[in-house]
N, C-alpha and C positions, 0 to 999 in steps of 0.2 A: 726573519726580515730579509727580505729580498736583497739583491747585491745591485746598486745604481750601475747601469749601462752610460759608460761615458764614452763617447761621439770621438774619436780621434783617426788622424789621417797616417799617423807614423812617420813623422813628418824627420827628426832623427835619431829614430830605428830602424830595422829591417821587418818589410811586412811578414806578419806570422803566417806560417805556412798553411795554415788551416780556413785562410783566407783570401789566399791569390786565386788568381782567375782562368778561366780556361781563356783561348784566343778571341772565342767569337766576344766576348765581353770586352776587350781590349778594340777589337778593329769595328765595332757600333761607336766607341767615343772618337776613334781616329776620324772614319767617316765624317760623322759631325762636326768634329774642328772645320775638316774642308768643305761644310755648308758654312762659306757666307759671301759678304756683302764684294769683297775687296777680289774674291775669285770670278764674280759676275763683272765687276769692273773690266779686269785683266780680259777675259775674254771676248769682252766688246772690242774694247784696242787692239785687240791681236786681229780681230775680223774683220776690224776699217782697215790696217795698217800690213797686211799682209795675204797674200793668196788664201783659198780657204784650206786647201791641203797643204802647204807648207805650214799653217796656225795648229791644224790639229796635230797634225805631224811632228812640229816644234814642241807644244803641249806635253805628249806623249812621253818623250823623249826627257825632256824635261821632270816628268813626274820619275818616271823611271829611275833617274839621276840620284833623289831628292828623295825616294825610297832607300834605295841604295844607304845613301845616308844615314836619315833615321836607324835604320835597319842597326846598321853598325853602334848604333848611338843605344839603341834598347838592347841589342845582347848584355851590353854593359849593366847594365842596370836589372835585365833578368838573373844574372848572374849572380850580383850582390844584394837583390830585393831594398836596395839603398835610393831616397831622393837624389836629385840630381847636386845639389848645396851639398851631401853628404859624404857625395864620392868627391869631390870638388877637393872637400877637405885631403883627402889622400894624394889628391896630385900637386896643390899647389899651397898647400899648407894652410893654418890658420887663417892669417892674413890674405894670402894669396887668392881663398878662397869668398874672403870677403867683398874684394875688389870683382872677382869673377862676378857675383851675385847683385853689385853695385850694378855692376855694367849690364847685366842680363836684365835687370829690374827694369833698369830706365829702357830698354830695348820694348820689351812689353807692355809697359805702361804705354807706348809707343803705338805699338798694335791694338792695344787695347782704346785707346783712342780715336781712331783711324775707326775702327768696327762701331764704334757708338756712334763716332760722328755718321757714318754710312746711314746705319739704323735710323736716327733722327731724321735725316734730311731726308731720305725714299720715304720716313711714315711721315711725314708731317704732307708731303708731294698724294699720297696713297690716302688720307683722312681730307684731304682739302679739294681733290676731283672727284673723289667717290661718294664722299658723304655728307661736303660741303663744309666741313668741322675745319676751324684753324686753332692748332694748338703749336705754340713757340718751341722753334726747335729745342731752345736749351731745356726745357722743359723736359723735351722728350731724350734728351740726351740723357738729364737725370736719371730719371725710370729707368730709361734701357740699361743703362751702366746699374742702375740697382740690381734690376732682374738678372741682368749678366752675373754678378759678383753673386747671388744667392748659391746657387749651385755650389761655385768655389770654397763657399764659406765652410761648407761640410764635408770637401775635401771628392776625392774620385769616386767613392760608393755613390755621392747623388748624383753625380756628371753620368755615371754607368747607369742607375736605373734610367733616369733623364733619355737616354744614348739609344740605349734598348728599345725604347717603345717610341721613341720621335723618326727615328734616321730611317727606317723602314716604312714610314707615313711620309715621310720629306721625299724621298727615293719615288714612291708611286706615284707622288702629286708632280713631281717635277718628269716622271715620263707620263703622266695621263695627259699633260699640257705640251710637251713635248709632239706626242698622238695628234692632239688637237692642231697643236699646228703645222703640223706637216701633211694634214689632212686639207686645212683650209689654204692653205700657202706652199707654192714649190720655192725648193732652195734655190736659191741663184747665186751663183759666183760671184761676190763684188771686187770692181778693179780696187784695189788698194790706191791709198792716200797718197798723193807725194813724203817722201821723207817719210815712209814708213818704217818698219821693223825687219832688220836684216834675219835670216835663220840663226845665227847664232847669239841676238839682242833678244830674240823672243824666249829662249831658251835658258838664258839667264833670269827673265823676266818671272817665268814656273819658275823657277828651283830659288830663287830669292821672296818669295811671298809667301813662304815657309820656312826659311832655312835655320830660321833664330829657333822655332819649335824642334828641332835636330837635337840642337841642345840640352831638351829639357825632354828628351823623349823617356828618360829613365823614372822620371815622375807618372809614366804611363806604365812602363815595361817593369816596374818592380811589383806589380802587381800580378804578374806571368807567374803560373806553372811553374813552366820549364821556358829552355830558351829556344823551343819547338813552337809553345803557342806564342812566343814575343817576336822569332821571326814570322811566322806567317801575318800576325793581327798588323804587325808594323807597315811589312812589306805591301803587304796587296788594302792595308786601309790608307795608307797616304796615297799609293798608287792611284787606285782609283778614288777615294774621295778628293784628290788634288786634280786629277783631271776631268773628274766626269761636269765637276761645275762651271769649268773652266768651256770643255767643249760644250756643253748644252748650252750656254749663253754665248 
């Protein structure tokens, strides 16, 4: 009789070693975090509200920062192959750790919110000029928040297949369109707004529209090797997945 395969994230244990991942499977899921809605946002306002080379430039800078970060955040956690809740317990005790997890909770239910609502209102905008379809946003708020939470429900292995074979499709499509318009349209400099974004308001602006993910980078990075493939996947996939969406839009 066969032995039932049961589905688990290791949620608190340390991932077994027979199972961790090399980098590129780590920095495919980072990328993807930084495809969404709330990085195209940012990037608009930084391009009404500032020069175009002080924006990218701030951006840069910014993701660099926020790397950095992370970075420090996943040795942690390559080290001990422990969730983020687990090492928590080590620094701030039982309780300590609880109230830590209170607070992060309501922080991402937060983000997670913000991303759904994004999603709803662009496809409800995107179904209703395109195809003439009106479907209520809260509607679509549902679904999206479903389909979001599918993934999670099975923990990193599906976010990582998911990661693998989307981010390298997102990546082309978003330079093939890129191509396109730089072909049909030259760039032009726009003067910024009154009361726009100083260099160092923009800068805070990147390194805060990620920075609650810092925290919970060990929920990514105990899934590392070694703490070889958790700095590289960390470093250069926030790096550039936190900038490249920001500059492209």
């Amino acid at each position: 009789m066969k032995e039932e395969k049961v589905i688990t994230d290791f949620a608190r244990e340390a991932v077994p070693k027979e199972l961790r991942r090399s980098w590129f499977s780590m920095f495919s899921v980072l990328v993807a975090i930084g495809v969404d809605l709330s990085a195209v946002m940012l990037g608009a306002e930084l391009a009404n509200g500032m020069p175009l080379n002080q924006a990218i430039l701030s951006v840069c800078v910014g993701s660099l920062i926020l790397a950095i970060l992370c970075t420090i955040c996943a040795i942690v956690g390559a080290s001990t192959n422990l969730s983020t809740s687990m090492i928590t317990k080590y620094v701030f005790g039982k309780y300590g750790a609880q109230v830590f997890s209170i607070v992060l909770g309501i922080s991402l239910l937060g983000w997670f919110g913000v991303q759904v609502g994004f999603f709803a209102t662009n496809a409800h905008t995107v179904l209703q000029d395109a195809f003439h379809v009106s479907i209520n946003v809260k509607v679509l708020s549902l679904n999206g928040g479903l389909l979001m939470m599918t993934t999670a429900i099975f923990g990193y292995r599906a976010i990582e297949k998911l990661s693998v074979w989307s981010v390298p499709l997102l990546l082309g499509l978003m330079l093939f369109t890129l191509f396109l318009t730089l072909k049909n349209y030259s760039i032009s400099v726009s003067i910024p707004k009154a009361g726009g974004f100083t260099f160092g308001s923009a800068i805070s602006l990147v390194i805060s529209i990620f920075i609650v993910g810092a925290t919970v980078q060990p929920d990514i990075s105990r899934w590392a090797k070694s703490k070889k493939d958790a700095i590289i996947a960390t470093f250069f996939g926030i790096f550039i997945g936190n900038s490249f969406m920001i500059i492209l839009f």
